[in-house]
Each structure stands twice: as structure tokens, then as C-alpha cells.
DOZAGU-298214 format. One line per field, with one value per residue (C-alpha): residue in one letter; x, y, z. Coordinates in pm, whole numbers, plus 50000, padded with zeros to 5 digits. Layout:
DOZAGU-298214
code c(A,...)
east c(X,...)
north c(Y,...)
up c(Z,...)
//
This chain:
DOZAGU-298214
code c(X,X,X,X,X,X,X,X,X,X,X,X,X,X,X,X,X,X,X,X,X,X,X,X,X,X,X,X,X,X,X,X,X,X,X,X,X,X,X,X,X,X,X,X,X,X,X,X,X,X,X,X,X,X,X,X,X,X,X,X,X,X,X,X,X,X,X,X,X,X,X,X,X,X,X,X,X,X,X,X,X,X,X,X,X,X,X,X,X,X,X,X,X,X,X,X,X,X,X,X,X,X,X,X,X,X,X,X,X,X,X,X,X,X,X,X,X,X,X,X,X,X,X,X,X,X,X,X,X,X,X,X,X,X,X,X,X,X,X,X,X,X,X,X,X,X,X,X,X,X,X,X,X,X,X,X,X,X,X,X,X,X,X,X,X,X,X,X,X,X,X,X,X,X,X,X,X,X,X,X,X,X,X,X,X,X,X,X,X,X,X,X,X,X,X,X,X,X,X,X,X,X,X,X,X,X,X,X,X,X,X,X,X,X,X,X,X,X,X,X,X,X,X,X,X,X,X,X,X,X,X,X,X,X,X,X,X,X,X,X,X,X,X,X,X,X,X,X,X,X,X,X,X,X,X,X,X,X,X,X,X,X,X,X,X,X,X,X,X,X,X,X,X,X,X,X,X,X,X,X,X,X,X,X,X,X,X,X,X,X,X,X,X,X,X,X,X,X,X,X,X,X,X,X)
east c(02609,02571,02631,02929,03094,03036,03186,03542,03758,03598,03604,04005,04146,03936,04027,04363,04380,04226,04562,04812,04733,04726,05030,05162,05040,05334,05604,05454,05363,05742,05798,05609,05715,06071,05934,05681,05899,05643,05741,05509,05169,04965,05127,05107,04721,04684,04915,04643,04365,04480,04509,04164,03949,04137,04051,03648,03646,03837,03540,03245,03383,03402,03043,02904,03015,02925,02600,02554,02436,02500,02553,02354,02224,01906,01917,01842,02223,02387,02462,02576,02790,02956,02967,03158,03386,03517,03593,03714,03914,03960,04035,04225,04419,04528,04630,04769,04989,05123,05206,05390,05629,05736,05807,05872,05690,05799,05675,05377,05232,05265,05065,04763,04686,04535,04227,04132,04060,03937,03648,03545,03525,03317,03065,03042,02869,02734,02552,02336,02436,02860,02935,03267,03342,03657,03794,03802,03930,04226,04283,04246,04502,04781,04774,04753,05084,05253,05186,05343,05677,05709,05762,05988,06367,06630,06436,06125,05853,06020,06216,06008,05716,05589,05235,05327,05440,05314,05039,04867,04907,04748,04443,04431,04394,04118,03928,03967,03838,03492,03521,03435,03178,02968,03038,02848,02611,02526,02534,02168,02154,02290,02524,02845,03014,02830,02916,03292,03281,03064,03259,03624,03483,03396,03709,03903,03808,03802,04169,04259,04075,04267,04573,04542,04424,04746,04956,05067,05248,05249,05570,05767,05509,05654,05609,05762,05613,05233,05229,05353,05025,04805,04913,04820,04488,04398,04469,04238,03963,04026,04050,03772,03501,03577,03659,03304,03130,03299,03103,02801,02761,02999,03003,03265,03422,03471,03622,03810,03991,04180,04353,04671,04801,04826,05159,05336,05264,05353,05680,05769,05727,05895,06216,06171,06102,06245,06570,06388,06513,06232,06415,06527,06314,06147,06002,05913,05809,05543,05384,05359,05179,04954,04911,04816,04554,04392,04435,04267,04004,03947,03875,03533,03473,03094,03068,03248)
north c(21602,21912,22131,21947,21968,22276,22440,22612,22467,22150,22176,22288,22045,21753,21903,21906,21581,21431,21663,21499,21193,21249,21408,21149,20942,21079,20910,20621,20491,20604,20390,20143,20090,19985,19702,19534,19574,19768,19834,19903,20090,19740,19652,20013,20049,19659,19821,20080,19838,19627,19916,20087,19762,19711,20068,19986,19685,19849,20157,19905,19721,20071,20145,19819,19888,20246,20168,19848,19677,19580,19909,19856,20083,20136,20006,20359,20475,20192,20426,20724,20563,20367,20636,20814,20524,20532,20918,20965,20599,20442,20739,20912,20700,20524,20869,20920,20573,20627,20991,20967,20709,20941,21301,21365,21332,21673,21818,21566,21740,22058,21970,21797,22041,22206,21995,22234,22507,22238,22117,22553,22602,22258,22344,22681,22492,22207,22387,22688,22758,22770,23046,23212,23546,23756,23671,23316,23363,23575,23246,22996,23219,23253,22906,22761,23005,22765,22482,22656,22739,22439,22260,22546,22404,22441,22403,22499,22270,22037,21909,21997,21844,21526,21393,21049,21194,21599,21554,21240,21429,21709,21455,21326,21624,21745,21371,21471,21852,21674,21419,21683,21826,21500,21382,21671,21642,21258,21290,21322,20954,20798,20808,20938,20646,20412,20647,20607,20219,20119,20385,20242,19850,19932,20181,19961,19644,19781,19873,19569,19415,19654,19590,19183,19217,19422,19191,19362,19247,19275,19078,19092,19119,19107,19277,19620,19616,19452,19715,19983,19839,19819,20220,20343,20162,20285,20638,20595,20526,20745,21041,20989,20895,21213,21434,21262,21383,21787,21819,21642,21917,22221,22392,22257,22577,22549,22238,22224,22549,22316,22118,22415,22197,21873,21968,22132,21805,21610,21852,21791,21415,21314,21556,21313,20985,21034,21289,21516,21875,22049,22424,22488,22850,22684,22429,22731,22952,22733,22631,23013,23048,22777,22835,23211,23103,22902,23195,23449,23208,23132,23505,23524,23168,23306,23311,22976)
up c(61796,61527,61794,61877,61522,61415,61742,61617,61871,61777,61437,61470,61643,61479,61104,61226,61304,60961,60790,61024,60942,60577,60567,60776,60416,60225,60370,60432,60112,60014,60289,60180,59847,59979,60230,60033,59689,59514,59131,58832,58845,58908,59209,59343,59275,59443,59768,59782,59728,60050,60210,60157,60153,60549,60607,60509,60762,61014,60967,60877,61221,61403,61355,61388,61762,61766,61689,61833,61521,61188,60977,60625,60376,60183,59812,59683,59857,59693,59363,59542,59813,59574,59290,59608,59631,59295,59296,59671,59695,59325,59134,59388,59483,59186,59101,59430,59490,59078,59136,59440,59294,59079,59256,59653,59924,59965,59660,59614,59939,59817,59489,59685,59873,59568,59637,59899,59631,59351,59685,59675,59379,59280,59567,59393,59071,59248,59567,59602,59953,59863,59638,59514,59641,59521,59851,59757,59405,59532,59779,59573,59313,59604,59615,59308,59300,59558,59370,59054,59243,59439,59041,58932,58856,58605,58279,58439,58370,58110,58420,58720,58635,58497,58427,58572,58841,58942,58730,58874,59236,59087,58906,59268,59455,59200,59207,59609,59585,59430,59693,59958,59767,59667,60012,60166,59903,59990,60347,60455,60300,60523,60840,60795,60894,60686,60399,60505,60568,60185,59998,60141,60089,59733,59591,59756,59625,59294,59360,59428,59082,58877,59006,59051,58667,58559,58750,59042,59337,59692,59876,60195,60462,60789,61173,61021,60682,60824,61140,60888,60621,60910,61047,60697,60770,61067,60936,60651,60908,61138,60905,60634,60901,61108,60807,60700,61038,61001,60630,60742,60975,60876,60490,60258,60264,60673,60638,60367,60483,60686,60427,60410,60693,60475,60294,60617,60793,60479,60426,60808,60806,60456,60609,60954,60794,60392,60475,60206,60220,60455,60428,60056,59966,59703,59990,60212,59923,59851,60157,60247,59948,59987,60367,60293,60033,60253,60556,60301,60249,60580,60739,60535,60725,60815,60383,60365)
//
């Protein structure tokens, strides 16, 4: 199994998959918040709540019959996995679902994929093996430079960016970066997708809390909004508990190379799905920049 995960072709075409489907994200929770009437921060944290806690039984399910039993964990994982489950589900995403109500889907994928250079840097401080080389600073500064442009408009940042709305994606993206890293660093506890399935129960049901408490409100379920709930699901546990396997078994820095593809799938899809403008220079400006940081990154992979 290690040998199968940390071959390249492998590792590409698995990594790739985990960004499609999280770019595919961006549009959908747009999406979302016109069929199930979502308005107010409590009833978009409780949309992400149902969301993540389906995702943990749809995973706790999924390895129940992978492994043929009943997937538990010891008592001394309990206050990692769920410490996991509050930064890589609660945190994010409250950030996430709040942020994305208030910019593009466009733009919003642009900003997140910041977390790629927030996951090498944290492994820098937080693991011996994962160091920062001048290679990855000069990255990880051609991207950050996408992320700058793609919030550059008349009246520069006054009007291009907001901390309810930019600023939470970018909060998100960080809470993400450390995701990776504590991930990898938890992941000789226990299996990866037992890691996946606990973590998504818990953030997720503490989603759901916080936004029950602050009186949120999820309405209008029917076959398009349900299968639409249910796709965003499915993604969730699909992506985490492969994205899981790839750092159990690959450096953060291999992996998390990957993530430049997030924003040109998220771009692509909220153009498809949202009408956004895909082409403006700004748009392309900044996803050349990001996707080059990552590309610089990526060529000392051996160093990763």
C-alpha cells in the first residue's frame, strides 16, 4: 500500500482528484445557498454541519466495509482526532461557508489556495524532516502574489477585499494549511480512514451545535437540493480520506504541491455552474501566479 501511494503517477492522478472535487466545492455551496434559502452566518455554519457530519457516516460507513468491521479508536487518539476535527472541519469551514457568501466563487478559489503554502511553511516549524529552502520561499512569494492581484480593484483593497468575506477564505485556507500538517503528524495513530471518519463526525457535529444555537436554518429540501446536499457529501469523503492516505505515506510538501489545481478547477466550475467571468486578466493573472508558485515548489519535489 506505501508503495502504491507514493508512486508519482499515483500520487498525480489521486491528488488531482481530491482538487477537483474541492473546487467542484465552490459552486456548489453558491449553489446551495439559493435552494435551501440559506441567509445569516448560523444557518450557513448548520448547512456545513449537515453536510460534514453526512460526510463522517458516509466515511465511518466506507471503512466499516473496507475493513470488514467496526472502525474504533483507542482512547489515547480521542484528543488528537478530534483536536483535528475542530481545525480541519469546524474552523475551516465555518470560515469557509461565511466567506464564500460574501466574495466569488471565482475569487474565493483563488484565495484558498494559499493553504498550500500556509501547510509548507507550518511543517517547516512543526517537523524536522520538512524544511524551507529559498526555492520554497520564492514559491510560496509568487503565490501569495496571485492572491494579492486576484483582490486588486478600483480602490484597491478598501473595495476588493473584505474580512467577512476575502478574509475568512484566507482564515480558512490557513486553518487548512495546519490541517495537512497535524494530519500527517497524527497519522501513525491510527488508520487514515478512521482519522477521516472521527474527525468529520466530530467538526461536523459541532457545526451543526453552533449553528442550531445561533438560530440557523436549513429549508427547501427536495430531489435537486437533497442530491445536490448529498454530492457535496460524497465529495467530502471521497477527498479527505484519499487526501488522508497521500500524507500518510507522501511528505506534506509532495502533496500539498498539488493544491495549485484547486482554484483553476474552482475558476472553471463557478464560470460553468455560477456564469462568473473565467477570462478577465485579473482572473488569469492570478492563477498563473499561484500555479507557478506551486510549479517552482514542486521541481525540488525530492526536498519536499
Amino acid at each position: 500500500m506505501e508503495r502504491f501511494y507514493q508512486n508519482t503517477v499515483t500520487r498525480t492522478i489521486l491528488a488531482l482528484l481530491c482538487c477537483a472535487l474541492w473546487g467542484s466545492a465552490f459552486p456548489c455551496v453558491k449553489i446551495g445557498y439559493e435552494l435551501f434559502h440559506i441567509e445569516g452566518a448560523g444557518s450557513q455554519i448548520l448547512f456545513a454541519g449537515y453536510r460534514f457530519f453526512m460526510a463522517g457516516m458516509f466515511t465511518f460507513l466506507l471503512g466499516c466495509a473496507l475493513k470488514k468491521r467496526i472502525i474504533t479508536m483507542k482512547i489515547s487518539s480521542v484528543p488528537y482526532v478530534f483536536g483535528q476535527g475542530l481545525l480541519q472541519t469546524t474552523i475551516q469551514y465555518i470560515c469557509f461557508y461565511i466567506g464564500l457568501a460574501h466574495t466569488t466563487g471565482a475569487k474565493g478559489s483563488v484565495i484558498n489556495a494559499s493553504n498550500t503554502f500556509f501547510s509548507i511553511i507550518a511543517a517547516h516549524f512543526l517537523m524536522k524532516s520538512e524544511k524551507l529552502t529559498a526555492r520554497k520561499v520564492i514559491g510560496c512569494l509568487v503565490g501569495f502574489a496571485g492572491i494579492i492581484i486576484i483582490n486588486l480593484e478600483p480602490g484597491a483593497w478598501s473595495s476588493g477585499f473584505s474580512w467577512l468575506g476575502e478574509g475568512m477564505v484566507l482564515v480558512c485556507a490557513f486553518s487548512y494549511g495546519m490541517s495537512s500538517v497535524t494530519l500527517k503528524m497524527i497519522s501513525d495513530r491510527e488508520e487514515p480512514v478512521t482519522i477521516t471518519a472521527y474527525q468529520l463526525l466530530f467538526g461536523g457535529a459541532v457545526l451543526i451545535a453552533i449553528g442550531a444555537i445561533t438560530g440557523g436554518k436549513v429549508q427547501g429540501f427536495n430531489m435537486q437540493s437533497t442530491l445536490l446536499l448529498l454530492y457535496m457529501s460524497l465529495l467530502s469523503t471521497v477527498a479527505f480520506s484519499i487526501w488522508a492516505e497521500l500524507l500518510k505515506y507522501n511528505s506534506v510538501g509532495n502533496v500539498a504541491i498539488f493544491g495549485f489545481s484547486i482554484p483553476i478547477f474552482g475558476v472553471a466550475l463557478s464560470a460553468v455552474f455560477l456564469g462568473e467571468q473565467m477570462a478577465s486578466v485579473k482572473n488569469l493573472a492570478a492563477l498563473v501566479c499561484v500555479s507557478i508558485g506551486i510549479i517552482i515548489i514542486n521541481r525540488q519535489g525530492h526536498e519536499a
